[in-house]
C-alpha positions as CSV (number, residue, x, y, z in Angstrom):
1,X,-56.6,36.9,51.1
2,X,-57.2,35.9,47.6
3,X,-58.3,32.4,48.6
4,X,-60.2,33.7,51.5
5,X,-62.0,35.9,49.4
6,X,-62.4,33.1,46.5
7,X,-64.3,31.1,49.4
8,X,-66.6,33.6,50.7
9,X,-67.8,34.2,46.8
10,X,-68.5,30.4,47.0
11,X,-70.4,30.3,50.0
12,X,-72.5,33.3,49.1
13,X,-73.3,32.0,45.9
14,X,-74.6,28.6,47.3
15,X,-76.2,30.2,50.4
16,X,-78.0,32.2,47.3
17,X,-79.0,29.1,45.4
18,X,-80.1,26.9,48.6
19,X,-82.6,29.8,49.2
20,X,-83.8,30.3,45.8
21,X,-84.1,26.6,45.9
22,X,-86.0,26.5,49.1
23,X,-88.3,29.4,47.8
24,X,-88.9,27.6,44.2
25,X,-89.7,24.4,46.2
26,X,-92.1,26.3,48.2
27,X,-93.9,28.0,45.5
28,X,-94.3,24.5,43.8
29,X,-96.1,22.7,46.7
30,X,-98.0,26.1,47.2
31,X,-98.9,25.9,44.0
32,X,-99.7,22.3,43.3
33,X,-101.4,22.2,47.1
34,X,-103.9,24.9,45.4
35,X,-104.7,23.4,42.1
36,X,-105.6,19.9,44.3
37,X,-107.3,21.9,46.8
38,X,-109.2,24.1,43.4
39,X,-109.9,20.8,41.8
40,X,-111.9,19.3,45.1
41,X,-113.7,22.3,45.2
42,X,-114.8,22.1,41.6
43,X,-116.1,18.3,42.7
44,X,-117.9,19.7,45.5
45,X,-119.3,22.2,43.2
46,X,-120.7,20.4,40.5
47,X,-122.4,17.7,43.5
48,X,-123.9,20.4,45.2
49,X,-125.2,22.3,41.8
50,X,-126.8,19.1,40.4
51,X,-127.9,18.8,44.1
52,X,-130.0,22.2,43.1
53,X,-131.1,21.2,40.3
54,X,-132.5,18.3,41.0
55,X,-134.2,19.0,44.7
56,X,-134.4,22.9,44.1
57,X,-133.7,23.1,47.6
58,X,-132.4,26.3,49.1
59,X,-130.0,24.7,51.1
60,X,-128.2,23.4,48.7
61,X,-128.0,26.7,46.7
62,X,-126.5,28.3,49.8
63,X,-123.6,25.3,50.3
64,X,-123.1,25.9,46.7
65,X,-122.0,29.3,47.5
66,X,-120.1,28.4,50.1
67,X,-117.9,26.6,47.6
68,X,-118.1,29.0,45.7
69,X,-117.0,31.5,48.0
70,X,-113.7,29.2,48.8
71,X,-113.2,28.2,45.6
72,X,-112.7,32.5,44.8
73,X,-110.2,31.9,48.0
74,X,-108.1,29.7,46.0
75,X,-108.3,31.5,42.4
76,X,-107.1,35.0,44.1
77,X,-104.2,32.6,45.9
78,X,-103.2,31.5,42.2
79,X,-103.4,34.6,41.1
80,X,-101.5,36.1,43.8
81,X,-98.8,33.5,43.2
82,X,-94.6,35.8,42.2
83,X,-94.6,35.9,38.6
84,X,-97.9,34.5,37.5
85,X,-96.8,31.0,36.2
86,X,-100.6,30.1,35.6
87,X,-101.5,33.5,33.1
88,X,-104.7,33.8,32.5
89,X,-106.5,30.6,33.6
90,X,-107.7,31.5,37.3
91,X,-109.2,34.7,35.7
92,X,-110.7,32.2,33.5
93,X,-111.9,29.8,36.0
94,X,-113.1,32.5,38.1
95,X,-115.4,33.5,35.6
96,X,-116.6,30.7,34.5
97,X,-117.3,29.9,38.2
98,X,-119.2,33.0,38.1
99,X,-121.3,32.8,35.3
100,X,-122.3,28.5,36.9
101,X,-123.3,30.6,40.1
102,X,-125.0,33.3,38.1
103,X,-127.4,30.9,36.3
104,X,-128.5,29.2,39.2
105,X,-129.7,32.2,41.2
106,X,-132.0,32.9,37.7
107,X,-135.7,31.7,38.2
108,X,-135.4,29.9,35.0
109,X,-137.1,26.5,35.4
110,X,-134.4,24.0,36.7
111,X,-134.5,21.3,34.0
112,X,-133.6,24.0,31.3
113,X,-131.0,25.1,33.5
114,X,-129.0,21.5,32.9
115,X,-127.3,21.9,29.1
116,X,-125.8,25.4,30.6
117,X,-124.7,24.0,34.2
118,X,-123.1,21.1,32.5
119,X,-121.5,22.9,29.8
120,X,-119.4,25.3,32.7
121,X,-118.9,22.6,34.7
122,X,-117.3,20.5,31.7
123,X,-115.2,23.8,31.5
124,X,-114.2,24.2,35.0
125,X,-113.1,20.5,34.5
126,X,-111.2,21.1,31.3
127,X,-109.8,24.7,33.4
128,X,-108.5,22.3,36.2
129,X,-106.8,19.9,33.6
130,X,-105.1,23.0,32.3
131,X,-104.1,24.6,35.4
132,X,-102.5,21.3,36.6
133,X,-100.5,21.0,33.2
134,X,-99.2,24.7,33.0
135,X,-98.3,24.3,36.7
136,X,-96.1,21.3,35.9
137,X,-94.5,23.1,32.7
138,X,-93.9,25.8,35.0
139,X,-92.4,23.9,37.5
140,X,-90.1,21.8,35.2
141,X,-89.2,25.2,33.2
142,X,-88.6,26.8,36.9
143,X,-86.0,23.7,37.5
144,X,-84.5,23.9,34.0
145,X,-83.4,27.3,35.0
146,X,-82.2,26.7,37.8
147,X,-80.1,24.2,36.9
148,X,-78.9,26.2,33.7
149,X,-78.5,29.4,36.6
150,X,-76.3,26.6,39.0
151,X,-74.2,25.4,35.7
152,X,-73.2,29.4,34.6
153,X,-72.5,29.8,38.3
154,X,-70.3,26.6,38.1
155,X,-68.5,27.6,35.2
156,X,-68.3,31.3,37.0
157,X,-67.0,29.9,40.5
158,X,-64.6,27.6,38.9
159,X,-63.1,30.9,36.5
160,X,-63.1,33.0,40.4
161,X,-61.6,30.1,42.0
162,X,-58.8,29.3,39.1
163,X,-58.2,33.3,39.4
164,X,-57.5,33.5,42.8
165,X,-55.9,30.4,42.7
166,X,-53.6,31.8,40.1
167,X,-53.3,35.1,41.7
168,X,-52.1,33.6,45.2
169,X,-49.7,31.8,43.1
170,X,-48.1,34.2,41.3
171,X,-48.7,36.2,44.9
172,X,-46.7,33.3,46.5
173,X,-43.9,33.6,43.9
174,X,-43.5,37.2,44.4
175,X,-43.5,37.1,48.0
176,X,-40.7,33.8,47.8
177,X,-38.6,36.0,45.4
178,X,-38.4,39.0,47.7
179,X,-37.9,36.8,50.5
180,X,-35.4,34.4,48.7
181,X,-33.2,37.5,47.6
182,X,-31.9,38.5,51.1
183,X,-32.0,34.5,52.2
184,X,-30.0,34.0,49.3
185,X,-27.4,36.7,50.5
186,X,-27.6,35.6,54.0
187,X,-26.8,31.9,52.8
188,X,-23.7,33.5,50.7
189,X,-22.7,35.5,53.2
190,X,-22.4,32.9,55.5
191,X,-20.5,30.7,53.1
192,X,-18.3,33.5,53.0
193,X,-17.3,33.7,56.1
194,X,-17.1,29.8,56.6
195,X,-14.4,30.1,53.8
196,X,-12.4,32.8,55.5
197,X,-13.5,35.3,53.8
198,X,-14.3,38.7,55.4
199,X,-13.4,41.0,53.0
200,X,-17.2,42.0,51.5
201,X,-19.4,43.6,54.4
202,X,-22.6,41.7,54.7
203,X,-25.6,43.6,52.6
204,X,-29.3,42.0,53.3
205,X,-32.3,43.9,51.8
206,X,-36.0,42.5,52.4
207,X,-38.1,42.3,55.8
208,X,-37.2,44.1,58.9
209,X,-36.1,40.6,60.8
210,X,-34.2,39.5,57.8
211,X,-32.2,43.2,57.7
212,X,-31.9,42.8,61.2
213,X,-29.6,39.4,61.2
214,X,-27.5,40.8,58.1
215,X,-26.4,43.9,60.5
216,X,-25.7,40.7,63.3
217,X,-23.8,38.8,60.5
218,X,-22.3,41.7,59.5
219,X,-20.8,41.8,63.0
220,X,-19.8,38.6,63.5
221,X,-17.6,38.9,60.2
222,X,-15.8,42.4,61.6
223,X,-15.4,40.4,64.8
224,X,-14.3,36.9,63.3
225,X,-12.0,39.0,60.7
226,X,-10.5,40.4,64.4
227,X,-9.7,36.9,65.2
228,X,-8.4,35.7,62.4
229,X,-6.2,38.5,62.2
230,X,-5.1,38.4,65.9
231,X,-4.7,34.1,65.0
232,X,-2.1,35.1,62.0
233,X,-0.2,37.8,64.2
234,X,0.1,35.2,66.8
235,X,1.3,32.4,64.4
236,X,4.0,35.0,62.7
237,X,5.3,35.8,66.1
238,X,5.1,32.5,67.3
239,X,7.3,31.3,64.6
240,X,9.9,34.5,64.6
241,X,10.1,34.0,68.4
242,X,11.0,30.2,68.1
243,X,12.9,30.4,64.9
244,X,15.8,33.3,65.5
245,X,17.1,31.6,69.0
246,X,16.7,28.2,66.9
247,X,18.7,29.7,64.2
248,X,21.3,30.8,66.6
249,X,21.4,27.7,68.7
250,X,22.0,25.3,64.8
251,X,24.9,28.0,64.5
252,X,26.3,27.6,68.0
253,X,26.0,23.8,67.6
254,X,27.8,24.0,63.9
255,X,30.6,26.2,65.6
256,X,31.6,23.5,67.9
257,X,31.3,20.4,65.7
258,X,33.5,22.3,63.1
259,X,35.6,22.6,67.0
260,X,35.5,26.7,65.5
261,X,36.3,27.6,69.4
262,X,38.6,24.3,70.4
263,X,39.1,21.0,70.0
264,X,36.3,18.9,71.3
265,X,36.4,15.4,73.1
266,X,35.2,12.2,72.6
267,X,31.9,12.7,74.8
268,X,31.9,16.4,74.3
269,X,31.3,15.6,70.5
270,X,28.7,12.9,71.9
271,X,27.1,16.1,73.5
272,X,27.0,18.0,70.9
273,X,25.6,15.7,68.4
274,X,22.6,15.2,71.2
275,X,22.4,18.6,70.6
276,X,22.1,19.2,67.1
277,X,19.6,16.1,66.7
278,X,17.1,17.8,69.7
279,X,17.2,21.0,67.7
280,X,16.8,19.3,64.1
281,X,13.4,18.0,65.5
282,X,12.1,20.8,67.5
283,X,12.9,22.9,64.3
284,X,10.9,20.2,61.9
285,X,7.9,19.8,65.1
286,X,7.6,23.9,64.8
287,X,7.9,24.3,61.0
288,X,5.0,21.1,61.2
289,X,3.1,22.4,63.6
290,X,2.6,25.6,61.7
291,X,2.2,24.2,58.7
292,X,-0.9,22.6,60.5
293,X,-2.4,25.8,61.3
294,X,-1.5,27.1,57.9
295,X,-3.6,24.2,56.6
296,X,-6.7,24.4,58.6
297,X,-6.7,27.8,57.4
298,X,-6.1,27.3,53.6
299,X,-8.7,24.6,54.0
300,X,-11.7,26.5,54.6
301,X,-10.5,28.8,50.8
302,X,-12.5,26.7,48.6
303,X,-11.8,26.5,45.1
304,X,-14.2,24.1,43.0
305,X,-12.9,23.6,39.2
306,X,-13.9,20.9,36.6
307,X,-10.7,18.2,37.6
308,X,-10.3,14.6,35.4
309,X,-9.5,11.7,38.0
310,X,-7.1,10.0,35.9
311,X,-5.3,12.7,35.7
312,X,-5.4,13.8,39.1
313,X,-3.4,10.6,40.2
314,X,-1.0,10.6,37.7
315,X,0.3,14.2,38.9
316,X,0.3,13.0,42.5
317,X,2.5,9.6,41.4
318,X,4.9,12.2,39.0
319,X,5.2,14.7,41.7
320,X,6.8,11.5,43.9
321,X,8.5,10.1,41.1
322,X,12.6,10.4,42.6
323,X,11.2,8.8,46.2
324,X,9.9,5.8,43.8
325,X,12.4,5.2,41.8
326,X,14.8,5.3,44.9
327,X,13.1,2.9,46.4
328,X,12.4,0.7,43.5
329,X,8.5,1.0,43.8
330,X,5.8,0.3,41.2
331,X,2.6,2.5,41.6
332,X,-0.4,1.2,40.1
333,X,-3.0,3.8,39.2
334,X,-6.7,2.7,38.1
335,X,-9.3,5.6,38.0
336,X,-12.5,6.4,35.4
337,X,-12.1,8.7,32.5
338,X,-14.4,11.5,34.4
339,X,-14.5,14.9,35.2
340,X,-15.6,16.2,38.4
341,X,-16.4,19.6,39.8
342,X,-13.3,19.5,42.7
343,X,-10.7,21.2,44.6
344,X,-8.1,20.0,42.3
345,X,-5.0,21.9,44.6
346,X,-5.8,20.6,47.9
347,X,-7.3,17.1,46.7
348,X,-4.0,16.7,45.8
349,X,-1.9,17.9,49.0
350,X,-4.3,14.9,50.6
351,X,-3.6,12.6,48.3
352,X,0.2,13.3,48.5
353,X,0.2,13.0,52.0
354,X,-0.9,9.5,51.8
355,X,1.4,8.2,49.3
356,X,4.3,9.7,51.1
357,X,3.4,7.4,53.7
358,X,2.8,4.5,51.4
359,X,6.3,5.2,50.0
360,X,8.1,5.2,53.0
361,X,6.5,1.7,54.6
362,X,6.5,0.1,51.6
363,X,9.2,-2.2,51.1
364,X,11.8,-2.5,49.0
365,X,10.8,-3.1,45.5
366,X,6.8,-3.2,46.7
367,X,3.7,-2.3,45.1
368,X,1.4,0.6,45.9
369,X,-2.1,1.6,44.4
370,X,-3.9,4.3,43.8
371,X,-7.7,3.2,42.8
372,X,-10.2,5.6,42.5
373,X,-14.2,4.7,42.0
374,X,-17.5,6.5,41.6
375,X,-19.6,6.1,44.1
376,X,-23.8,7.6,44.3
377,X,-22.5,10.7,45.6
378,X,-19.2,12.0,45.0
379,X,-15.7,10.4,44.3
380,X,-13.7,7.5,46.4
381,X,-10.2,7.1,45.8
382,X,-8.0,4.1,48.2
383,X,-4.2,4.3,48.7
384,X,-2.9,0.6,49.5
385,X,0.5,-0.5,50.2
386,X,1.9,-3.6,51.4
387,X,3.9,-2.3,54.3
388,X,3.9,-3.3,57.7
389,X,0.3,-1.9,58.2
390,X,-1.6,-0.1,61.2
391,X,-1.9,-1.2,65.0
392,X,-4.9,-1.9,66.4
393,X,-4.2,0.3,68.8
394,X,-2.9,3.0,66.4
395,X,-6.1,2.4,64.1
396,X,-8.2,5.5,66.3
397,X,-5.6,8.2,66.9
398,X,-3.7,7.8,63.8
399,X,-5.4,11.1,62.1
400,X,-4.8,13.0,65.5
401,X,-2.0,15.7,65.2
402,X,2.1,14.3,65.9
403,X,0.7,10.6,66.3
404,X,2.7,8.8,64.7
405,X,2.5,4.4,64.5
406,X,4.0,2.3,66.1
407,X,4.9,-0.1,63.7
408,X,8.3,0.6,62.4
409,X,8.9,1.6,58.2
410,X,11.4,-0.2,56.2
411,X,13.6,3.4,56.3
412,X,14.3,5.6,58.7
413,X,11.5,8.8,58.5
414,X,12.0,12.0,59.8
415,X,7.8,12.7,59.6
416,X,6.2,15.1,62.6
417,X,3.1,12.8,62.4
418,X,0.8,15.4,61.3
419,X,0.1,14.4,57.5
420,X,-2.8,12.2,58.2
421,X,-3.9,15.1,60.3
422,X,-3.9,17.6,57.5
423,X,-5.1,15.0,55.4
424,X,-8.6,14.9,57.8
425,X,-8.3,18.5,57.7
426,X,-9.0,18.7,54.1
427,X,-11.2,16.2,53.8
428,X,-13.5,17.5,56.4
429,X,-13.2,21.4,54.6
430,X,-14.4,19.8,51.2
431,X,-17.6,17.4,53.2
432,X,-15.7,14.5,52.9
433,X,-14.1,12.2,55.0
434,X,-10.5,9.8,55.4
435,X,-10.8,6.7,57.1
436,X,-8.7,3.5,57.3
437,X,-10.0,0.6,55.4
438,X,-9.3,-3.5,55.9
439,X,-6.9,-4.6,53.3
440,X,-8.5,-7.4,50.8
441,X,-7.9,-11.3,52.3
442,X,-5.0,-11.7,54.3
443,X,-2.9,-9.3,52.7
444,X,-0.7,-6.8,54.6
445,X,-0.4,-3.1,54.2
446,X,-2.0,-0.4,55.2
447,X,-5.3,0.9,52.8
448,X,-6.3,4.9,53.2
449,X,-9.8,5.9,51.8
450,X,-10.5,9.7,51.2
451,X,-14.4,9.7,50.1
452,X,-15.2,13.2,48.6
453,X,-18.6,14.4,47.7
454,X,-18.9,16.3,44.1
455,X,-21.6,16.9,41.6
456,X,-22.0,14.9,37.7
């Protein structure tokens, strides 16, 4: 509206000058047509006088009043003329014109009339001269005006226009600070609620629309809050349900290998020992499997602290330090002296993950490393070991839940296959991703990236 109103004021104004303009320019030929026209007049008054004087013909007297007559035409049309640029002088000229048509109607002798009838029209001559130069003052001085009139009005639009301009500005930041409140809370909220979080009720002040989708936000958090409850409840009873006839079945089993209800024979120890493997695994698959879930939801809880990289490695490598040593491993860390704003607890459950791995297809007395870069937008850090390496066929469903290589390690595992999994897990919760790498040359091994994104 300001701007609007900032461009009508301009339009008026010039609309206002273009007719002033118009009208000045009109006045000036007006006026310049009428001193031409009053100066041919004045010729054709002095030729038909000295006409009169000469021949003393009636004739002439009476065209000579004719001129006169249109000459008076002319003199009440300059004096007639808005604000009376020309003063005095057509009064002037009118009588002078006047007293030449006064002395020839006398019945003086015509040769005495000649010093006198020369003398006004010398004056009407001088008159015309005078009327032609104030005109032309009067024009420029009407011009000067105007342009001094256009360069105030400059000045003047250019103040309005910097004003509104300003005001729809400050206008404009109002508006985008009552706006940007409740899209600030909606954007919170939502982050909220992408973290698990469903504990604060959604509040949005502002427009009627924006009010409108906090109340539908609001909503959806009482109804995902329902969920995740109901998930949780499920998960607990999932895990008593499968754990207490586990628990009993590991007790049965230990009863008859410690042959608690009778001796046991050769294949009924085979049978039993089937047994107690099948239930060592299902027990480890559960416990995994809802470790899984209990990652995925742990991922989503955030937690971004200032974390040094160097540092970061060398608790992972201390927190492994027995299952190194065991193994007679050397672990290689190489990392910036930086600080990064990071999820320092689950950065490290990912990185863990994959030097368990590296430690248990490692060979004896190999080498593992732990690099970490900077890259343009976050953090890179590679785990390389010189194991047997990844299948082809492995390389696409290795981070898919229980998948586990096919590839053999150097020691027997007892893994679920679901580390690389939780490793994705995080990784994807923090905007980042894991993928596996080619190894430098020829060399073999296997090389995990995690790339994470983070602010300087």
């Amino acid at each position: 509206m300001l701007l609007s109103w900032a461009a009508v004021r301009n339009w008026l104004e010039l609309e206002r000058f273009v007719e002033q303009s118009r009208r000045g320019s009109e006045l000036a030929l007006q006026l310049s047509a009428s001193i031409r026209e009053l100066a041919e007049r004045t010729v054709d008054l002095e030729r038909s006088s000295r006409q009169f004087i000469v021949l003393n013909d009636s004739a002439l007297l009476g065209r000579f009043d004719e001129n006169v007559a249109h000459s008076l035409v002319v003199v009440e049309r300059l004096e007639s003329t808005p604000g009376r640029p020309l003063g005095e002088l057509p009064r002037v000229w009118r009588q002078a014109v006047e007293q030449l048509s006064q002395s020839l109607h006398q019945s003086t002798p015509q040769p005495e009339l000649v010093p006198e009838v020369v003398s006004v029209l010398n004056r009407l001559s001088e008159l015309n001269d005078e009327l032609g130069l104030n005109a032309r003052r009067w024009i420029d001085e009407r011009h000067a005006t105007m342009l001094v009139e256009l360069e105030q009005s400059r000045q003047h639009l250019t103040r309005l226009v910097a004003a509104a301009v300003a005001g729809a500005f400050l206008v404009a930041l109002a508006m985008s600070w009552w706006l940007a409140r409740p899209v600030g809370r909606l954007e919170r909220s939502i982050e909220r609620l992408g973290e698990s979080r469903f504990d604060e009720p959604v509040m949005v002040n502002g427009p009627d629309d924006l009010r409108r989708v906090g109340r539908r936000l609001d909503w959806l958090r009482l109804r995902l809050s329902d969920l995740e409850s109901g998930r949780e409840r499920t998960l607990r009873h999932v895990s008593h349900e499968l754990k207490t006839p586990l628990t009993a079945l590991r007790e049965g089993i230990a009863l008859l290998q410690e042959e608690v209800v009778g001796p046991l024979e050769g294949s009924q120890k085979e049978v039993v020992d089937i047994l107690q493997d099948n239930v060592i695994t299902l027990q480890r698959d559960i416990e995994s499997l809802l470790r899984l879930n209990a990652v995925s939801f742990e991922a989503r809880r955030l937690c971004y602290r200032p974390l040094a990289l160097r540092k970061l490695l060398e608790d992972v490598v201390r927190g492994r330090e027995l299952q190194i040593q065991s193994r007679h491993l050397s672990v290689h860390c190489e990392a910036p002296a930086i600080t990064r704003q990071l999820d320092g607890e689950k950065l490290q459950v990912a990185l863990d993950n994959l030097l368990s791995n590296a430690i248990d297809f490692s060979p004896e007395g190999g080498a593992i490393r732990l690099e970490a870069v900077q890259t343009d937008n976050g953090i890179s850090i590679a785990c390389i070991d010189k194991g047997p390496g990844i299948a082809a066929e492995d390389a696409e469903r290795i981070f898919e839940p229980f998948v586990q290589g096919a590839r053999p390690s150097p020691v027997p595992r007892k893994g679920s296959g679901v580390g690389l999994s939780i490793v994705r897990e995080l990784m994807t919760a923090m905007g980042g991703r894991v993928l596996l790498a080619p190894c430098s040359g020829d060399a073999a091994g296997a090389n995990f990236q995690i790339e994470v994104p983070c602010e300087r």
